[in-house]
Structure formats: structure tokens, C-alpha cells
N, CA, C and O of each residue as an XYZ file, in Angstrom:
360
protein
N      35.694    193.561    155.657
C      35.169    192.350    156.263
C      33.737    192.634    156.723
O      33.565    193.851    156.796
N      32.580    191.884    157.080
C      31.447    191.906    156.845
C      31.271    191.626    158.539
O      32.329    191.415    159.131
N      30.333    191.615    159.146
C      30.148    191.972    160.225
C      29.043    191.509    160.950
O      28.154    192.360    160.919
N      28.696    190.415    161.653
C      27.468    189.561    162.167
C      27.689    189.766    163.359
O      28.693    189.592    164.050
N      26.053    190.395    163.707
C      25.322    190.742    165.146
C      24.596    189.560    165.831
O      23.561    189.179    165.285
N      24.849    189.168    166.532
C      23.861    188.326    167.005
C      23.577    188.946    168.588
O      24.455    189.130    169.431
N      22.089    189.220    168.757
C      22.046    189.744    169.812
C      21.663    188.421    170.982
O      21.158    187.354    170.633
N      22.031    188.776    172.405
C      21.901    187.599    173.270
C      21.215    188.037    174.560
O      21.432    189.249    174.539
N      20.734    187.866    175.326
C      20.381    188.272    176.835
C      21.426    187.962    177.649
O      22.037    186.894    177.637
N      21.674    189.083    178.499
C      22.882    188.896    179.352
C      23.179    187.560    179.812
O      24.323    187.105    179.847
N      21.850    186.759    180.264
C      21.695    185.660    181.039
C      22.169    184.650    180.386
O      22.256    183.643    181.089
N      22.560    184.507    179.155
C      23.650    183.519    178.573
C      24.919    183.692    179.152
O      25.505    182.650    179.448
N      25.415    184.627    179.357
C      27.241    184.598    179.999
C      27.095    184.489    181.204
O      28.038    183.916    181.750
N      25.886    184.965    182.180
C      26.016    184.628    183.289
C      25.745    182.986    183.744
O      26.186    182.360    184.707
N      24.736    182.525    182.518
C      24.818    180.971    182.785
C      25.974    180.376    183.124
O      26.340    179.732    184.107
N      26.788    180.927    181.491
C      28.104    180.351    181.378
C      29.083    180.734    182.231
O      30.101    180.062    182.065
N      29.191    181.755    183.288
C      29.715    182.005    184.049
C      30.973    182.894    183.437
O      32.093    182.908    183.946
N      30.607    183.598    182.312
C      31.575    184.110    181.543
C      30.988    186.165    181.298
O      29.877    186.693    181.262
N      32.336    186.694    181.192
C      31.859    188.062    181.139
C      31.466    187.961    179.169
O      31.584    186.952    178.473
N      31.118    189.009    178.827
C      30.818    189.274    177.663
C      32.262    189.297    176.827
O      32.218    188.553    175.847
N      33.407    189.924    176.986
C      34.567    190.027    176.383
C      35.100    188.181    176.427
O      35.940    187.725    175.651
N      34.399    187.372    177.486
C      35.193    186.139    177.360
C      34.256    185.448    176.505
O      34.811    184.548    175.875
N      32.551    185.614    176.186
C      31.705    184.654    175.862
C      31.742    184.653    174.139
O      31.600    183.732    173.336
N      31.985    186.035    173.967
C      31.806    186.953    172.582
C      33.105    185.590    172.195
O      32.814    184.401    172.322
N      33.958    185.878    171.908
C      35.133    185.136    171.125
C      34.749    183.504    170.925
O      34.710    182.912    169.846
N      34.405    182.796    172.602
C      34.367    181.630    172.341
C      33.014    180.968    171.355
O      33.038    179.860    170.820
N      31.812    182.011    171.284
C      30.579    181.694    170.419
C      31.019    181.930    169.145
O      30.577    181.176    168.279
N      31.996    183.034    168.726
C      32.500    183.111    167.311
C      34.025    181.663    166.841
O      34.459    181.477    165.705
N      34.436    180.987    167.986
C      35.171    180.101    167.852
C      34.143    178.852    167.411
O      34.424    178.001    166.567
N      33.017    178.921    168.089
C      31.817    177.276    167.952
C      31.420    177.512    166.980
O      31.899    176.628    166.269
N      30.644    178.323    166.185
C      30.663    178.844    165.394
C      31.278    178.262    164.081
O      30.783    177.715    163.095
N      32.335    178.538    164.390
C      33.637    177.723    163.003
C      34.160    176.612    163.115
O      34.790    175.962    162.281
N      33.900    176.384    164.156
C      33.976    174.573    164.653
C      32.791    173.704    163.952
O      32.848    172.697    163.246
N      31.444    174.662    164.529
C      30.241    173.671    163.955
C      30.422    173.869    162.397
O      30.288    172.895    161.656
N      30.751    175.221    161.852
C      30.830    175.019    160.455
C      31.552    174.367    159.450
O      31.220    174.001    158.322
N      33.075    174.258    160.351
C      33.965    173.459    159.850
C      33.457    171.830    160.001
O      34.145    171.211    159.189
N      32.627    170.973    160.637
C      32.790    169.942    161.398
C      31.397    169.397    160.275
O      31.450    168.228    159.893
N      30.285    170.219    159.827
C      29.463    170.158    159.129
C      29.673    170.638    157.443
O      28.856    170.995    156.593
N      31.505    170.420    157.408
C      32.058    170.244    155.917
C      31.556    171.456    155.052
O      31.316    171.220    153.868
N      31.347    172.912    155.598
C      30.867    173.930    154.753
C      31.811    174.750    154.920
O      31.758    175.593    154.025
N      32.704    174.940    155.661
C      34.138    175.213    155.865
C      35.301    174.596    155.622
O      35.519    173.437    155.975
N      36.142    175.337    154.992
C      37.569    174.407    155.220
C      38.214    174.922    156.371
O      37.749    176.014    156.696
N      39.267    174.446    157.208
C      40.081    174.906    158.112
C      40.407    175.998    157.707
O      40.343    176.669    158.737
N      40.774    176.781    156.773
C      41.712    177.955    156.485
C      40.495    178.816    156.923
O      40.665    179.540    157.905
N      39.188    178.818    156.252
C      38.147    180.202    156.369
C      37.402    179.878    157.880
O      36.832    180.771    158.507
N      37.473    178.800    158.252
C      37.503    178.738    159.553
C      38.121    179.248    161.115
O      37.816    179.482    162.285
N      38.763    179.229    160.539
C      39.742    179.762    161.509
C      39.931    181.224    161.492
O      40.055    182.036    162.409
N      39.917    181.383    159.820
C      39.174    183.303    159.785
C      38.219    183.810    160.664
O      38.199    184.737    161.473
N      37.474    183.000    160.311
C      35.890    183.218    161.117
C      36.329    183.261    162.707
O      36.104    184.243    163.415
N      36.961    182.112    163.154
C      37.357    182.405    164.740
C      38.596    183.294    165.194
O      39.042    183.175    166.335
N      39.265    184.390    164.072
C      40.189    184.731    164.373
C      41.259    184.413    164.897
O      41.875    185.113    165.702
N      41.646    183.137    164.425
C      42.807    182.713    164.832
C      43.643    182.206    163.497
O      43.201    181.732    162.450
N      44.524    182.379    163.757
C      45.919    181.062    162.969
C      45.280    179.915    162.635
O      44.755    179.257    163.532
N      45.228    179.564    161.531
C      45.169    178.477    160.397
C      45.777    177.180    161.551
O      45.218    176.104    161.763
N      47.102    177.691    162.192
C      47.643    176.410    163.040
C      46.986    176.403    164.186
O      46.856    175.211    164.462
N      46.597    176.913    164.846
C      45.700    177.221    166.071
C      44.560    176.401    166.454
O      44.463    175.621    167.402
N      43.193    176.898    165.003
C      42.495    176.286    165.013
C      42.460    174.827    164.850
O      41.739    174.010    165.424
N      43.394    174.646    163.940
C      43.820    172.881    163.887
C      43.794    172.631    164.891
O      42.784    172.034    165.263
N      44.946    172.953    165.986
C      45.281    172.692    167.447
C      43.869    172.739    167.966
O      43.462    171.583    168.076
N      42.782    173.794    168.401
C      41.786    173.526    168.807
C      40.663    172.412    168.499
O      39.959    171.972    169.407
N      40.519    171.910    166.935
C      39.984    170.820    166.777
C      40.163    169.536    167.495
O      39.372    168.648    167.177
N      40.795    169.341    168.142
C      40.849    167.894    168.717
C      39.996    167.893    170.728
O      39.638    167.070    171.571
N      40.078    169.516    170.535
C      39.178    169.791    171.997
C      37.410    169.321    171.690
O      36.652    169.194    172.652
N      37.142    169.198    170.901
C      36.082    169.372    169.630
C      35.797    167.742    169.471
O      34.600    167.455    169.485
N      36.829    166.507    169.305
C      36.868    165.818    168.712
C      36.504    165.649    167.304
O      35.554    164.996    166.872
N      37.512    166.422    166.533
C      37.161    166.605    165.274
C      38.869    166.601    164.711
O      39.896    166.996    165.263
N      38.615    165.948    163.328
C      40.318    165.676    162.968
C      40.102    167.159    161.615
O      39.158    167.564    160.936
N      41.763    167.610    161.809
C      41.841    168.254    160.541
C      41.605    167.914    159.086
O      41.302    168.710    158.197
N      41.788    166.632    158.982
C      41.746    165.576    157.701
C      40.473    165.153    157.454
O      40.354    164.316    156.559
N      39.353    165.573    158.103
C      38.243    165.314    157.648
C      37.709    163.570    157.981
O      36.752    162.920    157.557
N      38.704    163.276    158.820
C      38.278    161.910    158.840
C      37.897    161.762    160.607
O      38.424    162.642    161.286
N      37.247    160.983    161.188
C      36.937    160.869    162.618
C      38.115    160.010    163.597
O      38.777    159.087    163.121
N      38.252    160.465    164.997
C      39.396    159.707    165.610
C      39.335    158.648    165.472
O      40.343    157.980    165.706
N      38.106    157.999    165.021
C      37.872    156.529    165.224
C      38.463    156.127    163.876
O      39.199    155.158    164.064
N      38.436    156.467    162.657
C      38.588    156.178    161.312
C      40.598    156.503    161.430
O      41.444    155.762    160.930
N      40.814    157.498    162.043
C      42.418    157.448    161.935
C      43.167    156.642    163.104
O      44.392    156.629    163.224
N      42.357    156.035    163.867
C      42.651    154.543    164.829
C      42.814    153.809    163.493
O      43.947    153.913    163.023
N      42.178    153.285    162.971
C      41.959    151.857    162.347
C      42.872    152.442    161.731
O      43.936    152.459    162.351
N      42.877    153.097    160.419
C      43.965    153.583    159.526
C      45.341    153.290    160.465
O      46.090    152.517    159.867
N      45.814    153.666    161.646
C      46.883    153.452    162.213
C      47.285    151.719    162.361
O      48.318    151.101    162.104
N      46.025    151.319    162.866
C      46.188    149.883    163.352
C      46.130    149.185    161.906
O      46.859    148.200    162.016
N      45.665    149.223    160.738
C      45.770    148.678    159.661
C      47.276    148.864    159.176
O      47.893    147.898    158.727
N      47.960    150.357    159.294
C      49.284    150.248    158.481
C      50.386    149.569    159.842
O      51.421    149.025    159.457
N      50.196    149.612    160.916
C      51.063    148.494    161.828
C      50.647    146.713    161.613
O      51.333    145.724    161.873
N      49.650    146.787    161.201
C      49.613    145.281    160.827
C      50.966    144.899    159.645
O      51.905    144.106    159.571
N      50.280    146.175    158.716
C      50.795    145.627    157.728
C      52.407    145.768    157.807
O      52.915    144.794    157.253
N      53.339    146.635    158.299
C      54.467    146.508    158.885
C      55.342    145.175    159.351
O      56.436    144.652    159.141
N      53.936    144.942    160.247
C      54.632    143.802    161.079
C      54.706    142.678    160.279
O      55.625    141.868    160.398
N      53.695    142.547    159.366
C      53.850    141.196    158.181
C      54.927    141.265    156.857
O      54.949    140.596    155.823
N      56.021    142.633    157.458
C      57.060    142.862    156.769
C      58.496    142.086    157.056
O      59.482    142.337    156.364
């Protein structure tokens, strides 16, 4: 596996109020969020990238507001409210 440095000034985790062992993971989690979310990722190598479970990261996408399906919460509203219309005119 290949191996990316990004160097930072301490004064980023202390912004964030985070030690280095907590900041390190969550910048390699945004990371695969922004890449996944900007369609150059799929969920599966995504979630590589953040070291987690394929199911995980799914689960984390919605902290994100971002759908696994590639479609936006707003687009799988309507999709919902379109197939209950059509139900009800059953």
C-alpha cells in the first residue's frame, strides 16, 4: 500500500481541539468523503482510503449529507414522495 505524508503545524489539532492520534484519522476520513462526494471515488476505495468497512463508511455518509446512491437527500425525498403518490392512486 502506498503511503501519503501530508505535513501540518501542530496548530491545526490544537485549533481543532484534537490530539494528533485523533486529527490524523479524521483528515484521512474527509479526505474520502470529499473524494467520494466529488464522484472520483466509489464507496468501496473510499472507505479503503478511510480505513474503514465498506458498511461503515456508508453509515458515515449521511453525517456528510451525502447519499450512497449517488443521488442528493433532496432527489431521494421526491423519488419517495413521487412513488407514494403513485401508490395511493392505486
Amino acid at each position: 500500500m502506498d503511503t501519503l505524508r501530508i505535513p501540518y503545524p501542530p496548530e491545526v489539532a490544537l485549533a481543532l481541539q484534537q490530539e494528533p492520534q485523533e486529527f490524523e484519522p479524521e483528515a484521512r476520513l474527509l479526505l474520502a468523503v470529499k473524494l467520494y462526494e466529488t464522484g472520483r471515488l466509489t464507496t468501496g476505495l473510499a472507505a479503503r482510503l478511510a480505513g474503514l468497512p465498506r458498511s461503515a463508511f456508508i453509515s458515515l455518509l449521511g453525517r456528510y449529507r451525502l447519499s450512497p446512491f449517488g443521488e442528493s437527500p433532496h432527489e431521494l425525498e421526491a423519488d419517495l414522495e413521487h412513488a407514494r403518490r403513485a401508490c395511493d392512486r392505486q
